[in-house]
Backbone as a printed PyTorch tensor [residue, N CA C, xyz], in Angstrom:
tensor([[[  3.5140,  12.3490,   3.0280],
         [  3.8720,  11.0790,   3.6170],
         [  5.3080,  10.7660,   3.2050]],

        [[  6.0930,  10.6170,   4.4660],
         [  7.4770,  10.3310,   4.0770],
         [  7.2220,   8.5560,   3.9880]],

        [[  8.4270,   8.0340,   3.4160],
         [  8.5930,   6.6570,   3.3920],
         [  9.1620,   6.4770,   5.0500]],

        [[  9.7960,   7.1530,   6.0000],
         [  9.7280,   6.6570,   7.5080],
         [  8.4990,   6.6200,   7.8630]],

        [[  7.2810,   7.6210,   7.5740],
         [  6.3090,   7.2440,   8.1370],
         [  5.0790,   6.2640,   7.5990]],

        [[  5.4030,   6.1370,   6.1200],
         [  4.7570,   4.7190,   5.9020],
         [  5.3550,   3.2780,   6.5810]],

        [[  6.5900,   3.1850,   6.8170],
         [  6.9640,   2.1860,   7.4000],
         [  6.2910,   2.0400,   9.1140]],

        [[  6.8270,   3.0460,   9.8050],
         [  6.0360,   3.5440,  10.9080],
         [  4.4620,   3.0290,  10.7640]],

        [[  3.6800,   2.9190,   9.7810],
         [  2.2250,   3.3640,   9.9570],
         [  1.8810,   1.9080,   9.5390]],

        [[  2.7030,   1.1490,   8.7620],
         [  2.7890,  -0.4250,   8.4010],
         [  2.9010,  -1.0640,   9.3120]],

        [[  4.4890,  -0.8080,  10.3690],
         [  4.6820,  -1.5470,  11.2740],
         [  4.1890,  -1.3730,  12.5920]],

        [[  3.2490,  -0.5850,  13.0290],
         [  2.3520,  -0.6890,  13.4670],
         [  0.7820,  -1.3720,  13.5570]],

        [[  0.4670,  -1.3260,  12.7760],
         [ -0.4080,  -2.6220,  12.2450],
         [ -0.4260,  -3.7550,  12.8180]],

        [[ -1.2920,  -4.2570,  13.9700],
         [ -1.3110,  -5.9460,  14.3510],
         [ -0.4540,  -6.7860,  13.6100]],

        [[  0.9890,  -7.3630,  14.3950],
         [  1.1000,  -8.5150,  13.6300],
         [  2.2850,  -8.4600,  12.4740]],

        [[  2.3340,  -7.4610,  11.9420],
         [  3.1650,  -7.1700,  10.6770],
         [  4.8280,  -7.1190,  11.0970]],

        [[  5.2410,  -7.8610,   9.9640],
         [  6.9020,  -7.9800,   9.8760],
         [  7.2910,  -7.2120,   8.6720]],

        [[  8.7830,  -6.7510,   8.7070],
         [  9.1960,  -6.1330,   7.4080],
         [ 10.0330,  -7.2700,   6.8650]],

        [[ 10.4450,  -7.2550,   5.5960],
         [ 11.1330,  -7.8150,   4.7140],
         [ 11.4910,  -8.0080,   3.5440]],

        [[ 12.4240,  -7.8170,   3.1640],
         [ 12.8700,  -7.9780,   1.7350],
         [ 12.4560,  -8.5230,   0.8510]],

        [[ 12.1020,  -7.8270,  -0.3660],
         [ 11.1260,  -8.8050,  -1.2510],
         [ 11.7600,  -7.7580,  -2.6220]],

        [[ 12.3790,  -8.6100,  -3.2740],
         [ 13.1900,  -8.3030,  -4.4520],
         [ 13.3110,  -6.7880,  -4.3060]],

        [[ 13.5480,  -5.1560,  -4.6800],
         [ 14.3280,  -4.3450,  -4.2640],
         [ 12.8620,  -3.6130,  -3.6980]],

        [[ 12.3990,  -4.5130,  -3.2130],
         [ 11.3820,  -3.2890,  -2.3080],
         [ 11.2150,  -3.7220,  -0.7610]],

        [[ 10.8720,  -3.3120,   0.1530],
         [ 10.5850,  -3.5730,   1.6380],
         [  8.9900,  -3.9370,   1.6850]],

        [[  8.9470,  -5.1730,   1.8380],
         [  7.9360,  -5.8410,   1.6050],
         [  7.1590,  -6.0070,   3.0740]],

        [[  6.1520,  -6.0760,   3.3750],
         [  5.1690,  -5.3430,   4.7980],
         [  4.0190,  -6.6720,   4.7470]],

        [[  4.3000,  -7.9190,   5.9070],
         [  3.1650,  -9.0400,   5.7990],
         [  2.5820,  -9.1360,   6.9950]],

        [[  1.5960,  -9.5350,   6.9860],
         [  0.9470, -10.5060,   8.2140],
         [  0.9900, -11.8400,   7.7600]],

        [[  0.2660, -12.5230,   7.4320],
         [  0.3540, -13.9890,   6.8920],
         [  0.9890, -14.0810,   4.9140]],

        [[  0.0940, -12.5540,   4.2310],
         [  0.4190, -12.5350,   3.0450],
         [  1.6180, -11.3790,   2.9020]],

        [[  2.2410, -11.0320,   1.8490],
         [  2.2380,  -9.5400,   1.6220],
         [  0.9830,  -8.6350,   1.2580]],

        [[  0.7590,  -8.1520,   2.0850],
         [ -0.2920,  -6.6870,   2.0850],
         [  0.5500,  -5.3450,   1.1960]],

        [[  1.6500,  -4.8570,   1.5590],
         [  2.4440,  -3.7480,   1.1950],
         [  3.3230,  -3.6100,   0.6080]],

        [[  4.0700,  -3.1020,   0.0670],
         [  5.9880,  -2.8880,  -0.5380],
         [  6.0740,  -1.3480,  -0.4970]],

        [[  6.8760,  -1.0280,  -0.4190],
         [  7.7690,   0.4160,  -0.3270],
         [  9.0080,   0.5150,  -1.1920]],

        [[  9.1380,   1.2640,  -2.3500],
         [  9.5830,   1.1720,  -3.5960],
         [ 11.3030,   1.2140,  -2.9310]],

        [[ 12.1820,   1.1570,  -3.3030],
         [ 13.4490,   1.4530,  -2.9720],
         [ 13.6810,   3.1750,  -2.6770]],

        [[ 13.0480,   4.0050,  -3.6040],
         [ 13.5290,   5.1620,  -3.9010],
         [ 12.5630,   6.1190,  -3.2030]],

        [[ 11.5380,   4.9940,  -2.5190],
         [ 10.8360,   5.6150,  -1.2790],
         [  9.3130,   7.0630,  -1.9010]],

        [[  9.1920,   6.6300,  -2.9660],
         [  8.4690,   7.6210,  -3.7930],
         [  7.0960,   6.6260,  -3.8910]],

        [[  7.1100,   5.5700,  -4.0130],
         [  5.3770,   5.2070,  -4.0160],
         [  5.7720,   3.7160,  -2.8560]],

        [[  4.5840,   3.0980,  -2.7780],
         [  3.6000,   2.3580,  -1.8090],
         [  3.1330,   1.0530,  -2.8440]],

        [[  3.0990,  -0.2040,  -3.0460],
         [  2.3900,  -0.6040,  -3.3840],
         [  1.3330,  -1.3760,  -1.9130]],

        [[ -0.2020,  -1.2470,  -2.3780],
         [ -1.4850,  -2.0670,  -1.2040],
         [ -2.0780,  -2.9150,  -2.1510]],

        [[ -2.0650,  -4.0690,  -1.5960],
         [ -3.2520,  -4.7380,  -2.1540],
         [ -4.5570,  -4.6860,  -1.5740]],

        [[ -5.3610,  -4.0350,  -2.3620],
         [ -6.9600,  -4.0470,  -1.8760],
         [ -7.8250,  -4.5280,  -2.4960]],

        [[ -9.0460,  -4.8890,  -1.7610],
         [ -9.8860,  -5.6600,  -2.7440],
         [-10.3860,  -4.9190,  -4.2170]],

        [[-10.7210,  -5.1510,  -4.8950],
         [-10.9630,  -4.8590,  -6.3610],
         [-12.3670,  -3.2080,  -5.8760]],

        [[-12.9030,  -3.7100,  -5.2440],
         [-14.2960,  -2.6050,  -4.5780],
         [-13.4590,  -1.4910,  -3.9080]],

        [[-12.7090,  -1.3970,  -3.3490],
         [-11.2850,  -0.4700,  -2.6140],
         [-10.7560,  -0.2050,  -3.6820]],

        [[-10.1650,  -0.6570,  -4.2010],
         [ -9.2500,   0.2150,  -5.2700],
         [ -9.7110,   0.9980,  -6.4890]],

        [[-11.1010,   0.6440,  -6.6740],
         [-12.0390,   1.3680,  -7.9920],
         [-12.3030,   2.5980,  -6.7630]],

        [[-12.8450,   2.7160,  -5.4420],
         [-13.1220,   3.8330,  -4.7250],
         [-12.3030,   4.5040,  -4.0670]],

        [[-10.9210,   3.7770,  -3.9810],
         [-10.4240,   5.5300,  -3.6080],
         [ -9.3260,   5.6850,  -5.4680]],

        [[ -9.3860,   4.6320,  -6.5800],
         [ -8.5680,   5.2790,  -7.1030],
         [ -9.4440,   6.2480,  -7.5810]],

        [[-10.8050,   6.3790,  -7.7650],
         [-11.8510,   7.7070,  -7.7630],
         [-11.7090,   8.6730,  -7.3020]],

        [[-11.4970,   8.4620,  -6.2330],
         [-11.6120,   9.4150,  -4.7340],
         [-10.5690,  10.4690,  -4.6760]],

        [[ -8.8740,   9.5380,  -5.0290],
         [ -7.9370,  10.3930,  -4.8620],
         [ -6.8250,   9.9060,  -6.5310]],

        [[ -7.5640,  10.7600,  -7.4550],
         [ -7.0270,  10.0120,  -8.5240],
         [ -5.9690,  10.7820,  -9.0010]],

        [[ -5.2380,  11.7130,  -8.4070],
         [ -3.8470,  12.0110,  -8.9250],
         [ -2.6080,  11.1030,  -7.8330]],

        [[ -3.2530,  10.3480,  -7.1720],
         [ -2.8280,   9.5340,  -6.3280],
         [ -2.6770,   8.6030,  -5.7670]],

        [[ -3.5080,   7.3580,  -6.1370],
         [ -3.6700,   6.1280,  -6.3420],
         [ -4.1860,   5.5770,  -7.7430]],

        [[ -3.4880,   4.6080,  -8.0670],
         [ -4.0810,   3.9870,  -8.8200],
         [ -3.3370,   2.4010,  -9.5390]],

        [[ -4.8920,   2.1360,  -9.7250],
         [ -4.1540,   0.2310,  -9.7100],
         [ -2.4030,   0.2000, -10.5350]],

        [[ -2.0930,  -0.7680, -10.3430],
         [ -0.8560,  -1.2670, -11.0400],
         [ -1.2840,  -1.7080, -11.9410]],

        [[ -0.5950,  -1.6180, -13.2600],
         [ -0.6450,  -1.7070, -14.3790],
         [ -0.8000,  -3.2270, -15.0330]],

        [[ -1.2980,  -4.0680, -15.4890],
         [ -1.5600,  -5.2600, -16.3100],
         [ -1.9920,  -6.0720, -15.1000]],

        [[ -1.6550,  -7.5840, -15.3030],
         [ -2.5450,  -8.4240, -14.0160],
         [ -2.4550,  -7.8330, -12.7890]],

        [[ -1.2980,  -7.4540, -12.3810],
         [ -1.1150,  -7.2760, -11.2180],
         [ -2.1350,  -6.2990, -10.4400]],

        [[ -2.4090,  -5.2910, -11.2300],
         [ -3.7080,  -4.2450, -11.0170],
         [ -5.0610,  -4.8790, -10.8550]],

        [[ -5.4910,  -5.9060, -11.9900],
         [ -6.6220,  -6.7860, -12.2540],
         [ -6.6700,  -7.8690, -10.3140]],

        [[ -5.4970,  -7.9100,  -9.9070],
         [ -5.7400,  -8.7770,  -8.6510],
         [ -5.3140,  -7.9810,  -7.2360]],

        [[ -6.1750,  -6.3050,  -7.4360],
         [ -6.3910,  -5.1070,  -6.4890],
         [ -5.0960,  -4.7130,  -6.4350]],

        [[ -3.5690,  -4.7440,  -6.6890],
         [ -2.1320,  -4.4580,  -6.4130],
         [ -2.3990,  -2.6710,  -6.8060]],

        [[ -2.2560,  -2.1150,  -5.7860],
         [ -2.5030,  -0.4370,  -5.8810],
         [ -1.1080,   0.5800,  -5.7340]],

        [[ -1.0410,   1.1340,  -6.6410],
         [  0.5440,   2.4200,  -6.2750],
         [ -0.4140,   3.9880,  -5.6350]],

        [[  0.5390,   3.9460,  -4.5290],
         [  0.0560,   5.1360,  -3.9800],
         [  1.6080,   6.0190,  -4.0090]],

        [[  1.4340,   7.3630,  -4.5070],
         [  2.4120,   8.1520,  -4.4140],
         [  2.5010,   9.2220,  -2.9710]],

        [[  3.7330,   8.6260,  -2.5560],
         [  3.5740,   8.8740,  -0.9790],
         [  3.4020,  10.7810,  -0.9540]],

        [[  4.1610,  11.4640,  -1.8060],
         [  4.4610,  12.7650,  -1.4480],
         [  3.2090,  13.3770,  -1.5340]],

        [[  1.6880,  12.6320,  -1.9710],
         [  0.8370,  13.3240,  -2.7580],
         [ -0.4940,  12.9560,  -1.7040]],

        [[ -0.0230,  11.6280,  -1.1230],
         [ -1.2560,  11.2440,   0.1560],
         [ -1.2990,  12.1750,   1.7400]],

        [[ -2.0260,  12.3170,   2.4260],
         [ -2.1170,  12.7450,   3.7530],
         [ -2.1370,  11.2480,   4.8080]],

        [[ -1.8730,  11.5690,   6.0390],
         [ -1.6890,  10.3020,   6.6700],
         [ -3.2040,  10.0900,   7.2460]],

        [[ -4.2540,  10.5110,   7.1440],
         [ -5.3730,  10.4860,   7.2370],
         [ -5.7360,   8.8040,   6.1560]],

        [[ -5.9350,   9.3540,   4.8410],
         [ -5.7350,   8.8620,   3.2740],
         [ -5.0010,   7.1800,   3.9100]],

        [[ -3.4920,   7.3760,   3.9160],
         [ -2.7800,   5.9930,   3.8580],
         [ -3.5020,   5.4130,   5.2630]],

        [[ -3.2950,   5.4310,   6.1040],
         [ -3.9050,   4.9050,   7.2400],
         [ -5.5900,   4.4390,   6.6070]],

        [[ -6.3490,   4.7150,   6.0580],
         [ -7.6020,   4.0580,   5.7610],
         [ -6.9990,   3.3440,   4.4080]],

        [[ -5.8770,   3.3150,   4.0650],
         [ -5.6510,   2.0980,   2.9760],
         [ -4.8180,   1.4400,   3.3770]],

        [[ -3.7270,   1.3620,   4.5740],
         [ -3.2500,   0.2420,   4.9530],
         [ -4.1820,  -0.3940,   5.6390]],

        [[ -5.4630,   0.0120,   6.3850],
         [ -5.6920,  -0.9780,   6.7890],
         [ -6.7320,  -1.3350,   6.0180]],

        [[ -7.2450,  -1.2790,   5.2120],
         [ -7.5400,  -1.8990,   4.0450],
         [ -7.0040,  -3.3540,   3.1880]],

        [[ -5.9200,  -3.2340,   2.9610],
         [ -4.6100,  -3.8640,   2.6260],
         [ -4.6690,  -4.4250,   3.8430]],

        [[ -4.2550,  -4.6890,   5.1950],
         [ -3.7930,  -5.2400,   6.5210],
         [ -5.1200,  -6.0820,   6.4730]],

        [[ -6.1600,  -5.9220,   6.4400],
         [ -7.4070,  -6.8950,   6.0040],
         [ -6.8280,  -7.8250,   4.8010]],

        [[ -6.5000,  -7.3560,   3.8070],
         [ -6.4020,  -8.3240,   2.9200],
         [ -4.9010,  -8.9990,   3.0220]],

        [[ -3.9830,  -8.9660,   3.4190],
         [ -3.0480,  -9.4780,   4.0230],
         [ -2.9360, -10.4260,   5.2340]],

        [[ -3.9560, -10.4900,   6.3490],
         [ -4.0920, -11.3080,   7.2730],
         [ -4.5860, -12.2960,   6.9860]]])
């Protein structure tokens, strides 16, 4: 997964705008759902707490919560070079649920 095609696969999504959100490209519908790191190497999704315990299981050299509260309230890093677009596509819209 390149960072063009996470943006691509974001802004596609019902509804969603891009925007700047301190040095990351921040991805909303009503909330922020997404960010895209500057250096284009990870993803942050927010998913519900039940989503993020099952795929950081699922695909665990490759997701996994964010570190201190932010993790505790579903905030997930996905490392783009390491996902298939199969993978991100069932967690943005995951995230695009919890963002609307």
């Amino acid at each position: 997964m390149t960072p063009a095609a996470f943006r691509q696969m974001a802004l596609a999504l019902p509804g969603v705008v891009e925007r700047a959100h301190m040095d990351r490209h921040a991805f909303r519908v009503r909330i922020i759902f997404a960010t895209l790191a500057a250096d284009g190497c990870s993803a942050n999704l927010k998913l519900t707490r039940d989503e993020q315990e099952l795929h950081s299981e699922r695909l665990e050299s490759v997701v996994a919560p964010v570190s201190g509260g932010w993790g505790r309230m579903g905030w997930t890093t996905v490392m783009l070079d390491r996902i298939g677009d199969d993978d991100m596509a069932i967690l943005l819209a995951g995230a695009h649920r919890e963002g609307s």
